[in-house]
LUMVEXVEX-516237 format. One record per residue (C-alpha): x, y, z. Coordinates in steps of 0.25 Angstrom, whole numbers, padded with zeros to 4 digits, always signed. Layout:
N
XYZ...
end
This chain:
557
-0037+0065+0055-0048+0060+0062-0057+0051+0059-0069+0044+0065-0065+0030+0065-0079+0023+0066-0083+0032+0054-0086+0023+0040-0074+0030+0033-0062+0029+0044-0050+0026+0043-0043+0014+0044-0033+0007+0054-0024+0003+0039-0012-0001+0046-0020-0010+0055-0029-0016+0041-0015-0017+0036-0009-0029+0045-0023-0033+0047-0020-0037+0031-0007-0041+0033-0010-0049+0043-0022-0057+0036-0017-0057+0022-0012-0071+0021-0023-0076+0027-0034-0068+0021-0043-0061+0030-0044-0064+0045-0054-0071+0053-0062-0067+0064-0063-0074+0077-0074-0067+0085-0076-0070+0099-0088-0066+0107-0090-0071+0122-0105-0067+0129-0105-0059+0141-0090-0056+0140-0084-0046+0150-0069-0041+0148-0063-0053+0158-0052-0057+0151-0035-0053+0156-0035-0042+0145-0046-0036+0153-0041-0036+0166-0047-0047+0172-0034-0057+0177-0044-0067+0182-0051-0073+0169-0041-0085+0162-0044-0085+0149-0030-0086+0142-0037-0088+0127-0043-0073+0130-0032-0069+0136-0023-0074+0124-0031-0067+0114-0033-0054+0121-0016-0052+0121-0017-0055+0105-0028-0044+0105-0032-0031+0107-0040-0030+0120-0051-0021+0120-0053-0016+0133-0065-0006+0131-0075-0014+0123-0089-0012+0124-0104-0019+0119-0116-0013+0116-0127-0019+0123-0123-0028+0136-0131-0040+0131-0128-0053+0121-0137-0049+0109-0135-0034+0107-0122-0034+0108-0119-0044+0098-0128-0039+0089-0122-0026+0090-0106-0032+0089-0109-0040+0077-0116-0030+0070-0109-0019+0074-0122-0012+0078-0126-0006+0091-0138-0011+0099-0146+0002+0095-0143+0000+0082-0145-0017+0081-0158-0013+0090-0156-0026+0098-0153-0024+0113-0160-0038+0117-0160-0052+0109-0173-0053+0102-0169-0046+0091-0161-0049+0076-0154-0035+0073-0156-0041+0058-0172-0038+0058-0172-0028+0072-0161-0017+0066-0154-0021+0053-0147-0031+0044-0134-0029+0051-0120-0035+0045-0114-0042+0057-0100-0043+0060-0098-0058+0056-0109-0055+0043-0098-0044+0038-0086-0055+0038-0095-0065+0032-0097-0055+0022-0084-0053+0019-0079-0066+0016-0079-0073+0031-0084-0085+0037-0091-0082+0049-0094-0092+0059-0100-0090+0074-0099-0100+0087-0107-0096+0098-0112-0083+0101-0110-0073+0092-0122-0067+0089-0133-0069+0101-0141-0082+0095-0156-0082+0093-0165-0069+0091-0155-0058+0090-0145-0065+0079-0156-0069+0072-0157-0083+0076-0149-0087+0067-0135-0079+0075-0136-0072+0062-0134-0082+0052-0131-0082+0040-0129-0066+0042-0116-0068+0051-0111-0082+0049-0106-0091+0038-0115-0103+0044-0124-0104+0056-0117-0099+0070-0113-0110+0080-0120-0111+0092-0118-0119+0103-0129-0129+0107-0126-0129+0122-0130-0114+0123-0145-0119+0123-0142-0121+0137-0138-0110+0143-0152-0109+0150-0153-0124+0154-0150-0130+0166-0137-0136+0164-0127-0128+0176-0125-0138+0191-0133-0133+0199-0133-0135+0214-0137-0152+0218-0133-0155+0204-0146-0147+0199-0144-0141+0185-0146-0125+0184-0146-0114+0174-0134-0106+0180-0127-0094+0178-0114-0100+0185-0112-0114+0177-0099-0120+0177-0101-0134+0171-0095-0147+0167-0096-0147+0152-0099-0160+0150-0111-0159+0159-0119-0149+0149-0128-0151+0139-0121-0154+0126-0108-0157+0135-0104-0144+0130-0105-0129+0132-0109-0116+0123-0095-0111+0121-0089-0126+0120-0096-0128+0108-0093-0115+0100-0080-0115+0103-0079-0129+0098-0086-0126+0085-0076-0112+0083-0064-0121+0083-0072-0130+0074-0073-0121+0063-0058-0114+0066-0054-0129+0065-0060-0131+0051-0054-0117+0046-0042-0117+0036-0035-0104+0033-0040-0104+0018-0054-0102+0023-0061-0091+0023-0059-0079+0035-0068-0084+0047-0078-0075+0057-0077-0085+0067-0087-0081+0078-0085-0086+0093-0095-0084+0103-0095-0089+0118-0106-0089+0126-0098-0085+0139-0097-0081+0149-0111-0077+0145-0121-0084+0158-0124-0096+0161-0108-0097+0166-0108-0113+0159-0093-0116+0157-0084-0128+0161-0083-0128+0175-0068-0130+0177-0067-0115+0174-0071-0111+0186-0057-0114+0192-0052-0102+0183-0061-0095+0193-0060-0098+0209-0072-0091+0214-0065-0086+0226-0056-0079+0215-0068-0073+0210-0070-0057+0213-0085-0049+0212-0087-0037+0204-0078-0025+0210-0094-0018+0211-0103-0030+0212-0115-0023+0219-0124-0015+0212-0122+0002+0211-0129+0011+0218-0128+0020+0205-0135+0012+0194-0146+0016+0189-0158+0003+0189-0158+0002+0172-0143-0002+0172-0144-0014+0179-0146-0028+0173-0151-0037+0183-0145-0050+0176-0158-0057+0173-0149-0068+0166-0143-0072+0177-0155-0072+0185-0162-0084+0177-0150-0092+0181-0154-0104+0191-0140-0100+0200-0143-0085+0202-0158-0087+0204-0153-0096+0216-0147-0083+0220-0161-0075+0222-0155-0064+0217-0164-0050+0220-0168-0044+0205-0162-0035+0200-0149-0033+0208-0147-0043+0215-0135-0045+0219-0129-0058+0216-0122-0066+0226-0107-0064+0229-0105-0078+0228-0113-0080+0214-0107-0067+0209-0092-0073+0210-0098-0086+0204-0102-0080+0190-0088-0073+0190-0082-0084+0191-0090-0091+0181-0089-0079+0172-0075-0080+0173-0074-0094+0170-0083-0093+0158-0074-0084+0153-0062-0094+0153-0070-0106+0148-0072-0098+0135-0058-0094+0134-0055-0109+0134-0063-0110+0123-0057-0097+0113-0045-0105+0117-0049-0117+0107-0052-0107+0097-0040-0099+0096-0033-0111+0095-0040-0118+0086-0039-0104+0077-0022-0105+0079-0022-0120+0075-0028-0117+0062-0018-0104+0061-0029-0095+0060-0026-0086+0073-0016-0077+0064-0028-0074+0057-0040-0073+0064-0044-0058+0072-0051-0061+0086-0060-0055+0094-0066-0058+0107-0077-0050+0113-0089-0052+0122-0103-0045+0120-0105-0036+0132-0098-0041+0146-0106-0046+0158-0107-0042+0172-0100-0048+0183-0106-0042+0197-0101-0029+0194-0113-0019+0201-0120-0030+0204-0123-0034+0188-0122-0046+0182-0124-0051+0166-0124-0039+0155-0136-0032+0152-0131-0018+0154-0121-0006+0151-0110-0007+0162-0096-0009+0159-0097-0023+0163-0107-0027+0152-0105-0019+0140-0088-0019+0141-0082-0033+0134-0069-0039+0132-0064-0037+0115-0051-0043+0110-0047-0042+0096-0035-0051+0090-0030-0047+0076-0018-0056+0075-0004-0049+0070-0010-0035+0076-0015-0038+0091-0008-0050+0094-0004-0066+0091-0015-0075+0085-0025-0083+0093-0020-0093+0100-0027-0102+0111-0023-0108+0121-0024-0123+0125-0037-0127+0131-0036-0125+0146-0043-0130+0160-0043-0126+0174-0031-0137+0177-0024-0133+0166-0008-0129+0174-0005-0120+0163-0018-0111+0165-0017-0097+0161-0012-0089+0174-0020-0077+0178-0006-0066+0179+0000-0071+0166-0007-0060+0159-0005-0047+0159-0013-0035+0154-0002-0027+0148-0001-0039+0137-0014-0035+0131-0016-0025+0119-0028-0017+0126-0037-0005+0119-0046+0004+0127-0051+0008+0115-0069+0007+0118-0074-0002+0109-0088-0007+0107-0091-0022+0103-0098-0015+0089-0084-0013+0086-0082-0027+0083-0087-0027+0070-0081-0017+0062-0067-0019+0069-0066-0035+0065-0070-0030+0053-0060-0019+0052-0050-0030+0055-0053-0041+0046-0051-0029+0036-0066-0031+0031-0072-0018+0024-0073-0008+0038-0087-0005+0043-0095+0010+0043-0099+0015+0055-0115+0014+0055-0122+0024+0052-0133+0031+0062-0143+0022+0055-0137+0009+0052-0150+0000+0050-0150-0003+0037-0134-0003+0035-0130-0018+0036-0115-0015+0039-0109-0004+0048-0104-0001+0062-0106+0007+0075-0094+0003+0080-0080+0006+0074-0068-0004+0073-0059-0005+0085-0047-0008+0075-0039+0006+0079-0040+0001+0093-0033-0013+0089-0023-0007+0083-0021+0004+0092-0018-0008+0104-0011-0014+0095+0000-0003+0090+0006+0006+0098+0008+0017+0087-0007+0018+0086-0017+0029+0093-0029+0030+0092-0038+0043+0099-0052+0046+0100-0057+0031+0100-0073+0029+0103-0074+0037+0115-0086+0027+0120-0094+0015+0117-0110+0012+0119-0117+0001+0124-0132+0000+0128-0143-0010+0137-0158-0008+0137-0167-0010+0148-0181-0012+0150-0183-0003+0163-0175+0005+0171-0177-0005+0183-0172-0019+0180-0181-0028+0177-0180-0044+0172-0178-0040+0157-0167-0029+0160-0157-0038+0156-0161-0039+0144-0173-0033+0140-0180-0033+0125-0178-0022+0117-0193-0019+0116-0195-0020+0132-0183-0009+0134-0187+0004+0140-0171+0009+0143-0158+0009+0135-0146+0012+0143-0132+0018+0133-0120+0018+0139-0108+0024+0135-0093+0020+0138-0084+0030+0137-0067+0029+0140-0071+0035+0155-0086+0032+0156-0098+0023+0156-0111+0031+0154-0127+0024+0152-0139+0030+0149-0151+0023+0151-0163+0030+0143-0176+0025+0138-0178+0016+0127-0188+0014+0117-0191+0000+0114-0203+0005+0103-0192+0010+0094-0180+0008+0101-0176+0022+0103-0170+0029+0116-0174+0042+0123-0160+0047+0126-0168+0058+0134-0173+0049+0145-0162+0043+0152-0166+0035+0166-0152+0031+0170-0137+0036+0169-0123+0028+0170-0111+0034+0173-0098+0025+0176-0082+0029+0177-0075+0016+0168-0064+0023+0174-0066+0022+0190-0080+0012+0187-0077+0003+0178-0089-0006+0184-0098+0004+0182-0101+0004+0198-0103+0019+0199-0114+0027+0192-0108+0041+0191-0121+0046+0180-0128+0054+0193-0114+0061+0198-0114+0073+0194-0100+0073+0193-0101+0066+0181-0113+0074+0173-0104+0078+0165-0098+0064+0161-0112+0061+0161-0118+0071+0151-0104+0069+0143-0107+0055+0139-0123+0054+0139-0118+0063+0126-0110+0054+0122-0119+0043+0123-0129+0051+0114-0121+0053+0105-0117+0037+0104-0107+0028+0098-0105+0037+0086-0099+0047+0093-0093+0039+0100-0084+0032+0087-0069+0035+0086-0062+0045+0082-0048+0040+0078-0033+0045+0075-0023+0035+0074-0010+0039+0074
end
């Protein structure tokens, strides 16, 4: 029989609830070690990409199902957490910017770490987790969210100070800034410091103590690229390639384009006298900030590697779920676009790993800490992709929350209702567990999955402007939808109302149309072919009709 899996009565997975059980039972319920890296494209070996080193990643994605499809909701730090962690979409959190507390602008929501604290958890957070200041509160949601305040790291204060060598030995604020640690403010960095104070708490744990939320959040490879410097030797810049498509399409319409404001502020690109809006970058700077992207990617790696090994010195990685994510991806010259700020593949698609040891894989473990002299450093063809347990099931970070939850064998989560703002607890988005257990056993199939995921970006105009990037919510004037579909990516930009913050569905300005199939850089604007009007009347339906319709129908055999 079928059954609409998202639905507040489905079924559930029981064979999988039952080793979950079995698993856990002599140690009580598992913990939770959440990991979020900002502006976190899928990069990694599991994904493809044989270039990036970072064997801690690498180590846990072959112990973890790799979600190859998964998606955010709004391409920008704020909204997207907001909406992960409570399990809300943008229009529903009514926070597309960061000047805004969803707990006074939309509802008292129960966030993700809230409902393990409720449920007999201690929930800690180092780093980012929820975007600090305004939209969190000011408080990162505490005492909502978290057993005691969140760490923050003190040395992020400086990430618009002058503190990157400049040329003559003249301190700038960069983008591109390799630097000897030593040499900074504190003698420290942002991601140092949180992921001291992680292995701190794991450190003082003892296996009688209460099941743990521990909450990791890095600040890369999100700008300004600060890291040690020796990673750049990971990453020869004549190794370093451009975008396939690094030069802006013909086809795209003015609305979608960011015009990466936050890179502009920077003291190295304004050297650059760059033309606003488009550009384009130099060639030369372009392979710089790969590199450095790729070699901020490493340096955290380094660091998850002093926590996985701390969590398997106390014994605790047998019983502990992971997940790694990032909150929307970033752009690296593809079509001439930098930063996230919009709905291409390239910014709304991110990198999801889930580790349920005794079901996906062996327990955490980490490596020793490595460095760029290091004889034994992880070669680049010892990996290979048919090693990893890969789902191209879609998948949408709102699905975070109720799938952990699932797991930890908490009392499931109802699907939302089409007013939610006065219900504290419920989701729109629906557990991903089939999917774990569907890479993870052979005998499993599962049909009629979510047959497309929804992500959305405002603007403030349909011509870029200084604030396109990231424009407040009551200066919006344009909301682009977009759909992603198993074949598709389609985008609507129709006008906003920023009075009531409602849409006119019937006054569209613009129209994507991209083949993930033949265009998976989003390079081709098929929406004004015509033919494609068919596809293109097929899935501006769809995208009316919305994420509801969109929700899983499952048979599992």
């Amino acid at each position: 029989m079928w059954t609409q899996w998202c639905a507040g009565g489905r079924q559930t997975v029981f064979l999988l609830v039952q080793v979950l059980v079995l698993k856990f039972t002599c140690c009580g319920r598992p913990n939770i070690l959440f990991i979020v890296l900002d502006d976190f494209r899928p990069i990694m070996r599991s994904y493809g990409n044989q270039l990036i080193i970072a064997p801690n990643m690498d180590n846990l994605a072959r112990n973890s199902v790799v979600f190859n499809r998964a998606y955010t909701q709004q391409a920008l730090c704020g909204p997207s957490r907001t909406s992960f962690l409570t399990s809300r979409r943008p229009d529903t959190t009514k926070l597309w910017d960061v000047h805004y507390y969803w707990r006074k602008s939309a509802g008292n929501y129960t966030t993700l770490p809230q409902y393990f604290k409720e449920h007999g958890y201690h929930t800690e957070s180092f780093g980012k987790i929820f975007h600090p200041g305004i939209v969190s509160g000011k408080t990162t949601d505490y005492p909502y969210s978290w057993s005691v305040p969140p760490y923050l790291p003190s040395t992020q204060q400086y990430k618009m100070k002058k503190v990157c060598p400049g040329a003559r030995g003249k301190l700038q604020m960069n983008v591109v800034c390799p630097v000897n640690v030593s040499t900074q403010p504190e003698h420290t960095l942002p991601d140092i410091q949180s992921t001291q104070h992680a292995v701190q708490f794991i450190e003082k744990l003892s296996k009688e103590s209460q099941p743990f939320f521990l909450a990791l959040g890095y600040h890369k490879p999100h700008i300004p690229f600060k890291f040690p410097q020796e990673y750049l030797k990971l990453y020869p810049l004549d190794e370093i390639k451009l975008a396939k498509f690094h030069t802006k399409p013909r086809g795209l319409p003015s609305v979608a384009w960011n015009p990466w404001t936050d890179l502009r502020e920077r003291d190295d690109v304004k050297s650059l006298n760059v033309s606003f809006p488009f550009g384009p970058i130099p060639e030369h700077f372009q392979k710089l900030m790969i590199q450095s992207y790729y070699a901020s990617v490493s340096y955290v790696d380094n660091l998850l590697g002093e926590v996985f090994a701390a969590l398997e010195k106390k014994g605790m990685s047998g019983n502990t779920i992971t997940l790694l994510t990032g909150d929307h991806g970033w752009a690296l010259g593809e079509n001439q676009e930098w930063s996230k700020f919009s709905n291409f593949e390239v910014t709304t698609r991110v990198p999801l790993l889930v580790s349920v040891p005794g079901l996906t894989g062996k327990p955490l473990s980490g490596t020793r800490k490595y460095s760029s002299s290091d004889k034994d450093w992880p070669d680049r063809s010892m990996v290979q992709d048919n090693q990893y347990k890969i789902t191209n099931g879609l998948v949408e970070l709102v699905d975070i929350f109720p799938s952990l939850v699932e797991l930890a064998g908490l009392p499931i989560l109802k699907t939302c209702p089409q007013t939610s703002f006065n219900i504290t607890i419920c989701t729109e988005g629906c557990s991903f567990v089939p999917l774990i257990k569907n890479a993870t056993s052979p005998h499993t199939v599962i049909k009629n999955w979510k047959s497309a995921v929804f992500s959305q970006y405002p603007r403030p105009s349909l011509q870029p402007e200084t604030d396109s990037d990231q424009p407040r919510a009551v200066d919006s004037r344009v909301m682009g939808y977009s759909i992603r579909t198993d074949s598709h990516r389609y985008t609507e930009w129709i006008q906003f109302y920023p009075n009531n913050f409602t849409v006119n569905w019937n006054n569209v300005y613009a129209r994507e149309l991209y083949s993930q199939v033949t265009d998976s850089e989003d390079h081709h604007n098929l929406a004004s072919d015509p033919r494609y009007l068919d596809i293109v009347h097929k899935l501006a339906v769809k995208l009316r009709q919305g994420w509801r319709a969109a929700l899983p129908l499952l048979n599992q055999t």
